[in-house]
PLY file of the C-alpha trace (Angstrom):
ply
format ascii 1.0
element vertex 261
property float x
property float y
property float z
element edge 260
property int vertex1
property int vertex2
end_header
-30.94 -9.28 3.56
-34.13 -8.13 1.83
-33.34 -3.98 2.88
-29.71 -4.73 1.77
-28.63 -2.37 -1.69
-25.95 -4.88 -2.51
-28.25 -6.41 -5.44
-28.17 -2.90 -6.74
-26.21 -1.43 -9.90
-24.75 1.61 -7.87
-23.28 -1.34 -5.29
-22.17 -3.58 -8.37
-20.04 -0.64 -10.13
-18.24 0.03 -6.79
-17.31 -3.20 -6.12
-16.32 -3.51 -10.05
-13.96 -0.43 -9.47
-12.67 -1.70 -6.66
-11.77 -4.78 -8.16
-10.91 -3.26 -11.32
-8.52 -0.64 -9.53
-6.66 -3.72 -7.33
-6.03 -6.22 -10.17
-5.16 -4.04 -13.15
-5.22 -0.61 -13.33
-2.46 0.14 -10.04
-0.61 -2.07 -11.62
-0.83 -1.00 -15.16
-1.83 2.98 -14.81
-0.13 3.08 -11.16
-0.16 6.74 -9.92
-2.24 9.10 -7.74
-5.85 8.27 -9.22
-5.01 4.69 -9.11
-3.81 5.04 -5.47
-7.37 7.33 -4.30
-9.98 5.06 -6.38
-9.96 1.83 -4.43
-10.48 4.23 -1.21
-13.04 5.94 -2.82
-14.71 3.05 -4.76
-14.35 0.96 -0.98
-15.44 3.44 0.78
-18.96 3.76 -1.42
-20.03 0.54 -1.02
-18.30 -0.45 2.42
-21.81 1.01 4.45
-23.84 -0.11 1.80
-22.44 -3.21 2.57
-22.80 -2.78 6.28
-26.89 -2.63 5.72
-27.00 -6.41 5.41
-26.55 -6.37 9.37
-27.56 -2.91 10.44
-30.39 -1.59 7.96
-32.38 -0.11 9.95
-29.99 2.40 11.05
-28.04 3.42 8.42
-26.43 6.34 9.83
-25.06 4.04 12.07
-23.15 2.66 9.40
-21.93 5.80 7.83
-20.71 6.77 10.94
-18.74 3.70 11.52
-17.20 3.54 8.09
-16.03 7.24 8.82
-14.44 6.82 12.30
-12.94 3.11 11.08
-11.28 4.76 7.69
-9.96 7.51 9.38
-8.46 5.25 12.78
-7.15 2.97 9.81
-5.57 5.67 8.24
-3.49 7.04 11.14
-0.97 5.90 13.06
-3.36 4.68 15.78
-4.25 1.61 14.16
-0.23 -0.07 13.77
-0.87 -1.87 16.99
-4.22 -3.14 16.22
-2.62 -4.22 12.85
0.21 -5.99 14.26
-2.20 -8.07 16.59
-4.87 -8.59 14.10
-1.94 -10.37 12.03
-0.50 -12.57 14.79
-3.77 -13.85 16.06
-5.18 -14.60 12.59
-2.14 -15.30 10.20
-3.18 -12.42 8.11
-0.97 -10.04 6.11
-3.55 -7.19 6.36
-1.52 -3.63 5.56
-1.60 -0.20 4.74
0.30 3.07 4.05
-0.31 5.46 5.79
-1.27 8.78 4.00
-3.90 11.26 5.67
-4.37 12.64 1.69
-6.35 9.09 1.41
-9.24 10.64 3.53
-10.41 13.10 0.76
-12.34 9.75 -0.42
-14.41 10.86 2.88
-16.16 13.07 0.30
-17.65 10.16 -1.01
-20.21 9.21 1.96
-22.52 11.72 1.50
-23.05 10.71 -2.35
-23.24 6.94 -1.24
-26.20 7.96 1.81
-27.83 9.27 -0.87
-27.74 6.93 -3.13
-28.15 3.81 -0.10
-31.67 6.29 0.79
-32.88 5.61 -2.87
-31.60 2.65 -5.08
-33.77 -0.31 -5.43
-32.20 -3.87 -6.02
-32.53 -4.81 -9.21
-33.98 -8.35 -10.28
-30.70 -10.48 -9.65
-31.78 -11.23 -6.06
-30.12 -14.66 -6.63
-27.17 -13.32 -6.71
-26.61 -11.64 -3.39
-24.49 -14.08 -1.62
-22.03 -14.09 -5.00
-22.15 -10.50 -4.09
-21.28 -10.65 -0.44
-18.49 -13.30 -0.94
-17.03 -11.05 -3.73
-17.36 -8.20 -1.33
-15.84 -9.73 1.47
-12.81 -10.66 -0.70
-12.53 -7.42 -2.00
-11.98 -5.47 0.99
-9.65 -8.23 2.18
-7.99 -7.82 -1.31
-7.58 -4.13 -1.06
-5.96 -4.13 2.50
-3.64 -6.53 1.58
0.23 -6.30 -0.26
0.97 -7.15 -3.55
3.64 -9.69 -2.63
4.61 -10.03 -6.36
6.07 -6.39 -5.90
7.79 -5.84 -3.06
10.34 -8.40 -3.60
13.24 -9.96 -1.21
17.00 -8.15 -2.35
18.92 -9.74 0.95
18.04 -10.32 4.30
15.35 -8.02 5.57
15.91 -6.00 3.06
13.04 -5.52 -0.01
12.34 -3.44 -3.26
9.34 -1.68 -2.01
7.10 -0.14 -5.21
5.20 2.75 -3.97
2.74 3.30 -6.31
0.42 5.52 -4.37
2.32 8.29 -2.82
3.70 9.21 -6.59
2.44 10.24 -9.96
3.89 6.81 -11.24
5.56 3.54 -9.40
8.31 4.30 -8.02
10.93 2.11 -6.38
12.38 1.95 -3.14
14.65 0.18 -0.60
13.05 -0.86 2.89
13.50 -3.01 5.73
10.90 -5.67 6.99
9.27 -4.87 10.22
10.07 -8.43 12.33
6.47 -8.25 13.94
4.32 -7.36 10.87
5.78 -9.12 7.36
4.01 -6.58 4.90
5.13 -3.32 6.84
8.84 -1.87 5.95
10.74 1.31 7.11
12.14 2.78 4.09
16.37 3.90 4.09
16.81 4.41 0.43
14.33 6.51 -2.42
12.41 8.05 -2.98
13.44 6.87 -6.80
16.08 4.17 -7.12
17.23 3.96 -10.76
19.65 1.13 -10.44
20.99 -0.68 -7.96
23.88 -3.50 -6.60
24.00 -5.85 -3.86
26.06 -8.97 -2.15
25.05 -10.87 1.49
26.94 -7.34 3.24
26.44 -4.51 1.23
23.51 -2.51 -1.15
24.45 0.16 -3.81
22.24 2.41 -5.03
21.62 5.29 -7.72
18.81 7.55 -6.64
16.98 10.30 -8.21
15.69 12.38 -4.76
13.69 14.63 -6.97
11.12 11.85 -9.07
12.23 11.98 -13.00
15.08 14.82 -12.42
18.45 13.19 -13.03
20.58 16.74 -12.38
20.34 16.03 -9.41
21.23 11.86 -9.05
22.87 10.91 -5.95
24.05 7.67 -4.81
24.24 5.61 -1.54
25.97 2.84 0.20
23.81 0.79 2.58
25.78 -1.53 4.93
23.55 -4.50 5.60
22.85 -5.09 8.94
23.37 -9.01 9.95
21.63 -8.04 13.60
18.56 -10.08 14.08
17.09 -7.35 16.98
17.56 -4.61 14.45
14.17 -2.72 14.14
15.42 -0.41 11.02
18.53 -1.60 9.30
19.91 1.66 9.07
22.81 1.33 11.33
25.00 2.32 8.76
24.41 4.14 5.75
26.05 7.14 3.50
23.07 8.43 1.23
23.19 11.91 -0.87
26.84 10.61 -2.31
28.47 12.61 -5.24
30.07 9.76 -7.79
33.51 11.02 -6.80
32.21 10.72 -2.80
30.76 7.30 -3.81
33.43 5.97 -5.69
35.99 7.25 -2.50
33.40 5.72 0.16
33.48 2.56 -1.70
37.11 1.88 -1.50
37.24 3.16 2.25
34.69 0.15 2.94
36.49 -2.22 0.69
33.10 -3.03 -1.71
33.93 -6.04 -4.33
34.13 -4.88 -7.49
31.44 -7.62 -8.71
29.09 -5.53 -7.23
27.63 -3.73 -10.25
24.93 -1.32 -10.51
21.93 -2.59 -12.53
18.93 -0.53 -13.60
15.65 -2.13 -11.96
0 1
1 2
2 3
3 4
4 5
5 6
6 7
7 8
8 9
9 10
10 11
11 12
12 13
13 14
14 15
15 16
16 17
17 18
18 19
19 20
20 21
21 22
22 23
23 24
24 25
25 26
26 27
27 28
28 29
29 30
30 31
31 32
32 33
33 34
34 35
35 36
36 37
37 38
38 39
39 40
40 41
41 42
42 43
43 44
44 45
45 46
46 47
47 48
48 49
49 50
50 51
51 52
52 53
53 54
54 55
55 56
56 57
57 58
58 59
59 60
60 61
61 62
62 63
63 64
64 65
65 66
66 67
67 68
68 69
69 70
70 71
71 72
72 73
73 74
74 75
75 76
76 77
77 78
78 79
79 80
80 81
81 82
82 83
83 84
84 85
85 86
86 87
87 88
88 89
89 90
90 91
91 92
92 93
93 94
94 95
95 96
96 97
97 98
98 99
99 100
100 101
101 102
102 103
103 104
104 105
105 106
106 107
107 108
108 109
109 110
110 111
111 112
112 113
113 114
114 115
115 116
116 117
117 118
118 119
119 120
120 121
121 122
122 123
123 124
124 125
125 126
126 127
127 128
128 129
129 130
130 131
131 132
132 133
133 134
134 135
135 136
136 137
137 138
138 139
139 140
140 141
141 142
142 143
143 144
144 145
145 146
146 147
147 148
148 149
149 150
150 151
151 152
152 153
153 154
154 155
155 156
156 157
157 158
158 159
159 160
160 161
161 162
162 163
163 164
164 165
165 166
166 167
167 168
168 169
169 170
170 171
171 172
172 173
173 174
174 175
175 176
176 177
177 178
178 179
179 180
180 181
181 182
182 183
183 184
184 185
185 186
186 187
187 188
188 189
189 190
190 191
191 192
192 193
193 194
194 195
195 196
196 197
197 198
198 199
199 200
200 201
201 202
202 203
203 204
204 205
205 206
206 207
207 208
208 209
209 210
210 211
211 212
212 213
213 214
214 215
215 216
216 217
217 218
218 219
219 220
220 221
221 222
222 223
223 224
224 225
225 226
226 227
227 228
228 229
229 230
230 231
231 232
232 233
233 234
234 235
235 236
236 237
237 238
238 239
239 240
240 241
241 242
242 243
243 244
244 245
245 246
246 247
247 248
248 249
249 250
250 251
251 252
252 253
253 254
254 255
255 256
256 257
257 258
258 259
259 260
């Protein structure tokens, strides 16, 4: 513990960002910086952190924290994932988005600055520090379940808050092996939507904030248990006259209304 920089101020403003970036400002400000600081903020003080079990070596731990951010990045890791959450109840998840490894840049600022800070005098502190470290990389790799709420079925509004300038909403289905992964079928912007136990309605601007070119959808909801995507049947890129045709074809209630979200 005594080489460890987590008692340091460069450490403590990390993990602050990190934390900061989590509870507030993705949720408040949510839009590309939002969705790159908590990878770039975690991935500071992640091999800093590290050095309270390797700190001898800490190009060891640079060099772990590079190959494990960009394996947890990819596709490679959905397996590991999925078994990670079975064996341990945990609802660890991700998105994946190779743009998130420009926060690689930030490892050769943070070996720097691991090779030179000093802690500072609040030595008590450091296991308050670790816990609150711990918790915020748990935190981080984690779903907001508040957001990505149930419509019917396996079906969810999925906010997506990291791929866009701004949230945006979507309609996905729930993986049946991992609980916080879903396959989207309807976005990438859906203004308003309508549903009942068999069938989801939906308004969608393709083009974020351009509502020349709305479109709308019809999303037949799949009551198969074994069904991986939930996309069996579905009529997306609808004109309103199309829409308002397909609709009667498939005999949707009128109580089915189309609310904005």
């Amino acid at each position: 513990m005594k080489q460890s920089k987590v008692a340091s101020v460069g450490f403590l403003i990390g993990l602050f960002l990190l934390l900061l970036n989590d509870f507030y400002l993705k949720e408040t400000y949510g839009n590309w910086l939002t969705g790159k600081l908590s990878d770039f903020a975690g991935l500071f003080i992640f091999p800093i952190f590290l050095g309270l079990f390797n700190a001898k070596r800490i190009q060891l731990n640079y060099i772990f924290s590079t190959v494990f951010f960009v394996f947890w990045k990819s596709d490679l890791s959905t397996d590991f994932l999925l078994l990670t959450n079975q064996l341990f109840h945990t609802e660890f998840s991700r998105v994946v988005d190779y743009s998130d490894l420009i926060a690689l840049s930030i490892l050769p600022l943070s070996y720097w600055y691991s090779a030179k800070a000093k802690n500072r005098n609040f030595q008590f502190l450091k296991p308050v520090i670790v816990c609150v470290s711990v918790f915020s990389f748990y935190a981080t790799s984690t779903p907001d379940s508040d957001r990505n709420t149930p419509i019917t079925g396996r079906y969810y509004r999925v906010w997506d808050s990291e791929t866009f300038d701004q949230p945006v909403l979507q309609i996905g289905y729930q993986s049946k092996s991992c609980t916080s992964c879903y396959g989207i079928i309807l976005g990438p912007d859906v203004v308003s939507y309508g549903y009942n136990d068999d069938f989801i309605l939906a308004k969608i601007n393709p083009v974020i904030n351009d509502t020349s070119k709305t479109v709308y959808a019809i999303l037949v909801v799949s009551k198969d248990s074994t069904d991986n995507f939930g996309d069996k049947e579905v009529y997306n890129g609808l004109s309103q006259t199309d829409f308002l045709q397909k609709r009667k074809e498939l005999h949707v209630p009128h109580s089915i209304v189309l609310r904005k979200r």
